[in-house]
C-alpha positions in Angstrom: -14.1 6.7 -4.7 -12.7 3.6 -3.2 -11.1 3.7 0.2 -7.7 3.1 0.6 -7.1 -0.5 2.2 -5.9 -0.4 5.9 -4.4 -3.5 8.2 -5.1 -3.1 11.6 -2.1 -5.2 13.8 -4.4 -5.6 17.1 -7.1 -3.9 18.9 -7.2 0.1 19.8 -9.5 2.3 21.4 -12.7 1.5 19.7 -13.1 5.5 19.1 -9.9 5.3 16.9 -11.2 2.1 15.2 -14.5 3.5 14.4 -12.8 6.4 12.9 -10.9 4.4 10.6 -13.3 2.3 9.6 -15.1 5.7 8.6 -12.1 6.7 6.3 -11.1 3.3 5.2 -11.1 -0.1 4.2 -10.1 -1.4 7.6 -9.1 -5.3 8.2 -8.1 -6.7 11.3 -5.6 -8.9 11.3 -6.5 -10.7 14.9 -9.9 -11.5 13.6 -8.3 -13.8 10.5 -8.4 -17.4 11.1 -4.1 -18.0 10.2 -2.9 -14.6 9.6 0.2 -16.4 7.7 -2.4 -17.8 5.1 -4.4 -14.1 5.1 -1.2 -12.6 4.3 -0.2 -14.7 1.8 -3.6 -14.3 0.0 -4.4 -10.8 0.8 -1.0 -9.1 1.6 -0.7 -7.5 -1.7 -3.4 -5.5 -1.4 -3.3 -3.1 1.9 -1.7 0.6 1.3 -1.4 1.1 5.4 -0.5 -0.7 8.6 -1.9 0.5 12.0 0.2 -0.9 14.8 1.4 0.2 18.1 4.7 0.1 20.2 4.3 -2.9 22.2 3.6 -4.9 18.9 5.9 -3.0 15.9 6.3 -4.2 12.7 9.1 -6.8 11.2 11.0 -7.0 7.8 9.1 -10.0 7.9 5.7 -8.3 8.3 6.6 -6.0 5.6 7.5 -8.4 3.2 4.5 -9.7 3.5 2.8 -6.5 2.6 4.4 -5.7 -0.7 2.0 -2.5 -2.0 2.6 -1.1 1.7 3.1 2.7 1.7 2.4 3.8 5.0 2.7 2.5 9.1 0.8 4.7 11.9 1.8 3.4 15.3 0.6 4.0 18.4 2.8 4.9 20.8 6.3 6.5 21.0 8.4 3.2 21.4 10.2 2.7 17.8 12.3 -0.8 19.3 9.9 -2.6 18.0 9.1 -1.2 14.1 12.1 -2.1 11.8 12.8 1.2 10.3 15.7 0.2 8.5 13.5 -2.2 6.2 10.5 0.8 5.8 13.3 3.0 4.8 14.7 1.1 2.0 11.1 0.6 0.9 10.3 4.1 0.9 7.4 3.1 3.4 6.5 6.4 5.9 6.1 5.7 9.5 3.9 7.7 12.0 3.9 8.0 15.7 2.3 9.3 18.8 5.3 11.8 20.4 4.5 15.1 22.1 1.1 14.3 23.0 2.1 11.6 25.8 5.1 13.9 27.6 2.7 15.4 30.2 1.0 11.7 31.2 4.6 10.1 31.2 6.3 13.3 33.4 3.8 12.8 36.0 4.1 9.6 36.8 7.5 9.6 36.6 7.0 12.0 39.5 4.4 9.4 41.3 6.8 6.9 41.4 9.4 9.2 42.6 7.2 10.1 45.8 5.7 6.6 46.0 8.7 4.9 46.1 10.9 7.7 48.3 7.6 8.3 50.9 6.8 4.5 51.2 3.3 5.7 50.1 2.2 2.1 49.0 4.2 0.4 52.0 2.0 2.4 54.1 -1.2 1.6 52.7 -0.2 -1.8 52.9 0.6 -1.5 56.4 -2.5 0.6 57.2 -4.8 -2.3 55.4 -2.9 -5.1 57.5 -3.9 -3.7 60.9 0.2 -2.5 61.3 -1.1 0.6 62.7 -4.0 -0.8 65.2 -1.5 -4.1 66.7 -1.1 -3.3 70.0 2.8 -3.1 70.1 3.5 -3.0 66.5 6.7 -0.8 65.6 6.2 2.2 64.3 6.2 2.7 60.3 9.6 3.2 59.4 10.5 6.9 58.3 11.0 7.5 54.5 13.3 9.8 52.4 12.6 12.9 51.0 11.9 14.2 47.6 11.6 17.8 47.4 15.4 19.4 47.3 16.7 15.7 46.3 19.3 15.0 43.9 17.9 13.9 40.6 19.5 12.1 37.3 17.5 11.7 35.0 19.2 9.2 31.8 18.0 10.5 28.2 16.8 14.1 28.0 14.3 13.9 25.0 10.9 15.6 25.1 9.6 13.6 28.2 13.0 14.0 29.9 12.7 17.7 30.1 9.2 17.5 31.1 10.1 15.6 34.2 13.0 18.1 34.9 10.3 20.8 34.5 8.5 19.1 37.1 11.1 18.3 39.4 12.0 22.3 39.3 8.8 22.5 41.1 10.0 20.3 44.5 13.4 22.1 43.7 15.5 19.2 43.4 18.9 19.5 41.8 19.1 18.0 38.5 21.7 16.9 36.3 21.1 14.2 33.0 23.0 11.8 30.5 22.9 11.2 27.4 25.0 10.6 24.6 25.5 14.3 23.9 24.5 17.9 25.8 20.8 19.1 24.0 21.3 22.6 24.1 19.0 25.5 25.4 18.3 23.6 28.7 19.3 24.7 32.1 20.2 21.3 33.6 23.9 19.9 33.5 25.1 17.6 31.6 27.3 14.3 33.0 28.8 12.0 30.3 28.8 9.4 32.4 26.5 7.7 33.5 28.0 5.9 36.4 29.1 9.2 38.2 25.7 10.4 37.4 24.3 7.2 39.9 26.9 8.5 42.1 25.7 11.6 42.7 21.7 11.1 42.9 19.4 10.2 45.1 16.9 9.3 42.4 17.4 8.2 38.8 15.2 8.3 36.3 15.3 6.4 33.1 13.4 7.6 30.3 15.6 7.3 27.3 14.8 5.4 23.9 15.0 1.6 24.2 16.4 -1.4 21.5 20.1 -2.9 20.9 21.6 0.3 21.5 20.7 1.2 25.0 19.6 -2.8 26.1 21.3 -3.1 30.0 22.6 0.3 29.7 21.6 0.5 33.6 24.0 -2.4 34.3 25.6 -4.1 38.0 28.2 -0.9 38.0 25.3 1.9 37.5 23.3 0.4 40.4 26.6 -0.1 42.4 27.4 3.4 41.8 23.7 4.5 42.6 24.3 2.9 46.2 22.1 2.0 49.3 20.7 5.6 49.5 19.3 5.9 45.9 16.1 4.8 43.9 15.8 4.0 40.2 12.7 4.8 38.5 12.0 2.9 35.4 9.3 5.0 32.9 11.3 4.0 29.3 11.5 0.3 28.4 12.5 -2.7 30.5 15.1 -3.5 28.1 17.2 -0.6 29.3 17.7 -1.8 32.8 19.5 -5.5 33.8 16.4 -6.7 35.1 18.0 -9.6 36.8 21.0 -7.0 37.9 18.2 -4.9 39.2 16.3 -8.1 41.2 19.6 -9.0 42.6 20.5 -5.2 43.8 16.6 -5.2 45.7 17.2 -8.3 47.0 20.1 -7.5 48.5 19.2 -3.9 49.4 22.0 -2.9 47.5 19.4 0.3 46.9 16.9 1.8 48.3 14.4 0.9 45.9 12.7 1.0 42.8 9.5 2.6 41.3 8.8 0.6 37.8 6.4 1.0 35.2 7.6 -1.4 32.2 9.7 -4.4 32.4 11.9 -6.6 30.2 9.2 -9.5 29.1 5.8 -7.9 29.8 3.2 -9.1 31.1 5.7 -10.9 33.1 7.5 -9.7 35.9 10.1 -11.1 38.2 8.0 -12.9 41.2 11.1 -12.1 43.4 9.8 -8.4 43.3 6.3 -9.2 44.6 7.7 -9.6 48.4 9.9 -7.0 48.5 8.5 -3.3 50.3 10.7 -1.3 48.5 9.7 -1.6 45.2 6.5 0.3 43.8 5.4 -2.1 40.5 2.8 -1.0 37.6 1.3 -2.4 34.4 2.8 0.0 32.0 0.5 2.4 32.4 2.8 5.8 31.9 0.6 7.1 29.1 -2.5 5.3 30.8 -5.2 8.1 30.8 -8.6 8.8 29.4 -6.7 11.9 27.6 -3.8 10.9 26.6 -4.5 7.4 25.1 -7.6 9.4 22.9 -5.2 12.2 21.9 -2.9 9.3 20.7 -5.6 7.4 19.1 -6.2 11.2 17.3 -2.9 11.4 16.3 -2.5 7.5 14.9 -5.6 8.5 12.6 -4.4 12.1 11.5 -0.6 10.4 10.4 -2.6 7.9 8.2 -4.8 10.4 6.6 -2.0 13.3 6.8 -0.1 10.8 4.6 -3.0 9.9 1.9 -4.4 13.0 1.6 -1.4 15.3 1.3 1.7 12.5 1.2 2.4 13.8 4.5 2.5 12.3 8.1 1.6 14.7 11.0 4.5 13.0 13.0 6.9 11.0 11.4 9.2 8.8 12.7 13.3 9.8 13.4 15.1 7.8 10.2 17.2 5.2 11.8 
């Protein structure tokens, strides 16, 4: 029987690429010479598209790909995949949710204490000699975490994973979003801005793309003040980043703890001097178990699909 013929966007773990190799006719498309000239020549004949959220997939792409019946991406992210255009094609698209909330919640968490504690300032200082310098100033005292006030902005699957967690230190929690999710314990605030008001930490884990781009503006980190952190774990397209620089800069608030960013790999070199600021490599859902139970789950949406027309996880319709 002949395999069904699969276009792989980029590199994944090589476990998940081995597996589809076993299962199908699997092409990379970073190993053609001109992909524009191997799409134009080959396009027609692939039934699937494996990409992930950091790349997505165009209208463009997807022209390009006219016998296309099915994406698996890996990742939650769906900025970046034009579902509008699958749609109308009657293309079905696969993701990685559920499987990620844990990895995402706890270092949401990290961040949190990092950032509040000083944790990385101190190992900083400790590495410098701060602590050993005959008549160096004490390390500055941090804030607290457990019984804090925490907002978290978008209450999806993740969201309520962090709020689980943040039961555990026994901080207060309240969350925005565009509308109350019912069956949880946490209150709701419609606005966001009063939400900054009130908390020491806010967290932002809600979807990103046009709809929520700068939705953590100048007047949310106004309102969140001198006393309160902002902890980025969705996308750096939902926070001002140049709002945000200016606001550390000018300790306008008390910090920041920030996993993603708005032009990755790239990241504002204002930030790299400034102690109250904790910076990553998008690395949220960056563990041996997580990233394989992802891998697991961008195989079984492709095969879900062409063995019972079915994706294990399919993507919200837009």
């Amino acid at each position: 029987m002949n395999k069904h013929r699969i276009l792989q966007a980029g590199r994944l773990l090589p476990s998940l690429e081995a597996k589809l190799a076993a299962e199908f006719d699997t092409v990379l498309l970073a190993e053609q010479g001109d992909p524009a000239a191997f799409l134009a020549a080959h396009g027609g004949e692939f039934e699937g598209f494996v990409t992930s959220a950091g790349v997505g997939v165009t209208a463009d792409m997807l022209a390009r790909l006219p016998r296309l019946r099915a994406i698996s991406s890996f990742g939650v992210g769906l900025d970046k995949l034009d579902l509008a255009a699958a749609q109308v094609r009657g293309i079905a698209v696969g993701y990685t949710p559920d499987v990620l909330n844990d990895c995402v919640a706890d270092l949401a968490m990290a961040l949190m204490l990092d950032v509040g504690r000083r944790i990385s300032e101190a190992d900083r200082f400790v590495r410098r000699g701060g602590w050993t310098t005959p008549g160096a100033k004490s390390f500055p005292l941090a804030r607290k975490v457990s019984g804090a006030k925490l907002g978290i902005v978008g209450l999806g699957r993740i969201g309520q994973t962090i709020a689980k967690r943040a039961t555990g230190f026994e901080m207060d929690i309240r969350y925005h979003s565009r509308r109350p999710v019912a069956g949880v314990a946490w209150a709701h605030e419609p606005s966001l801005i009063e939400l900054a008001r009130w908390c020491d930490y806010l967290v932002v884990i809600t979807a990103g793309g046009a709809g929520t781009r700068h939705l953590v503006n100048d007047a949310v980190l106004d309102a969140l003040g001198p006393r309160g952190f902002v902890i980025n774990v969705a996308r750096g397209s939902v926070i001002d980043e140049a709002a945000l620089v200016r606001a550390l800069v000018d300790k306008r608030i008390a910090g920041a703890g920030l996993d993603v960013f708005e032009n990755e790999p790239n990241v504002p070199r204002a930030l790299f001097e400034l102690d109250n600021v904790v910076l990553l490599p998008h690395i949220a859902s960056g563990t041996e178990e997580t990233r394989q139970a992802m891998a697991d789950r961008v195989f079984d949406n492709l095969q879900g699909f062409f063995r019972d027309g079915r994706m294990v996880s399919p993507a919200p319709l837009p």
